[in-house]
N, C-alpha and C positions, 0 to 999 in steps of 0.2 A: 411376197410377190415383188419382183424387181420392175420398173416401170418402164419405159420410153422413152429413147434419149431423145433430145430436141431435133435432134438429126435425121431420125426416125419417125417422129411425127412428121416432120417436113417433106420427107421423099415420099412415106406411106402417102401422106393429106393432100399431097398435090398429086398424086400418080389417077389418072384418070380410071383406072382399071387393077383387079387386085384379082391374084390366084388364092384359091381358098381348097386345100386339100386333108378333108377330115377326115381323124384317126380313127381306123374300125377297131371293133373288139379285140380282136387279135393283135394288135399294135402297128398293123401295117398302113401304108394313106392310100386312100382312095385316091384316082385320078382327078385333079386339080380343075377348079372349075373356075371361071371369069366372071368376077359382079364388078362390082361397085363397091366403094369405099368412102366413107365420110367422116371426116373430123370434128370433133367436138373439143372443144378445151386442149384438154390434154390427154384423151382418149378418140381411139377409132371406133369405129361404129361401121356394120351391112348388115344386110335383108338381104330377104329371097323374093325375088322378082315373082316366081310364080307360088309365093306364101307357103304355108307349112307342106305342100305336094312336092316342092323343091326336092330333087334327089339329094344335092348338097348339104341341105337345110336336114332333111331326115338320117342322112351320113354322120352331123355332126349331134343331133340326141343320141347317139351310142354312147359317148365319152366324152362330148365336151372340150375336147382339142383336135388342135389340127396343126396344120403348117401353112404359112402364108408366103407369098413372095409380090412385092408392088414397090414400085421407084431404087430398085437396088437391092433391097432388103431382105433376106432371106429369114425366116424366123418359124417357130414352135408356137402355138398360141392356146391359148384356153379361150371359150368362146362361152362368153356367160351374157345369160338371155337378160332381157331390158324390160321392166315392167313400170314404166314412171312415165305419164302423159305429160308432165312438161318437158320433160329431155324428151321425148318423143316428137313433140312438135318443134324443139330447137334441132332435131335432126332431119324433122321435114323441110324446114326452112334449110337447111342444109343443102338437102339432096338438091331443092329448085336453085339453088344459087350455085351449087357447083353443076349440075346434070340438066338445065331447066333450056339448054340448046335444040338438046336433042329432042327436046316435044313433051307435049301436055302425054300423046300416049307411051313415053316410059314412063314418066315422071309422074304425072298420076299414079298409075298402080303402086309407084314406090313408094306414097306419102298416105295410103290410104287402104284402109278394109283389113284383110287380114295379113298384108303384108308387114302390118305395122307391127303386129305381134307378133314376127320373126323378128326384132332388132336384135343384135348379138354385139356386144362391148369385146374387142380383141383385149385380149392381155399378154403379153409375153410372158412364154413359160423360162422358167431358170433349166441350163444344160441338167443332165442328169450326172450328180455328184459335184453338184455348185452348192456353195452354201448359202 
């Protein structure tokens, strides 16, 4: 796995809004949907607002990637689900410090119930035929 350049974090982590369009079986992307983006360390992190019902969210269990575009960036990603309550709650803390403007009713639901079990760690995928 190739990682994220510091350039990359920084456009992705600060971009308020992030396109997330995941790869159907067939190889094609579904049409690109608007969340949220959160940074952690040196990885990003989203949820599905409206938890595992999300169309997005249920697009991306077919395969597990997708395509993302947020602060510039165009990119291939693999979307590998988050099962660890302490990164969980360093990513709630997260959300209310970058998203916690906009009100208790986004931000809520983003930090809690079962939304919290949609986290998804982005990874950038390597081009096809990179070694």
């Amino acid at each position: 796995m190739t990682g994220w350049t510091s350039e990359e974090l920084d456009r992705i982590g600060t971009a308020q809004e992030l396109e997330v369009a995941p790869l159907r079986a067939d190889g094609t992307l579904r049409q690109p949907v608007t969340i949220w983006v959160i940074r952690e360390g040196d990885d990003l992190y989203v949820r599905s607002w409206r938890g595992r019902s999300g169309a997005w969210y249920r697009g991306v269990q077919e395969r597990h990637q997708g395509h993302i575009r947020a602060g510039g960036v165009d990119k291939d990603v693999d979307l590998v689900a988050v099962d660890d309550e302490e990164l969980n709650e360093r990513i709630d803390a997260a959300y209310r410090a970058k998203y916690g403007r906009y009100g208790s009713s986004y931000v809520e639901p983003m930090t809690s119930g079962e939304t919290r079990t949609t986290t998804l760690r982005l990874e950038p995928r390597a081009a096809k035929g990179a070694a």
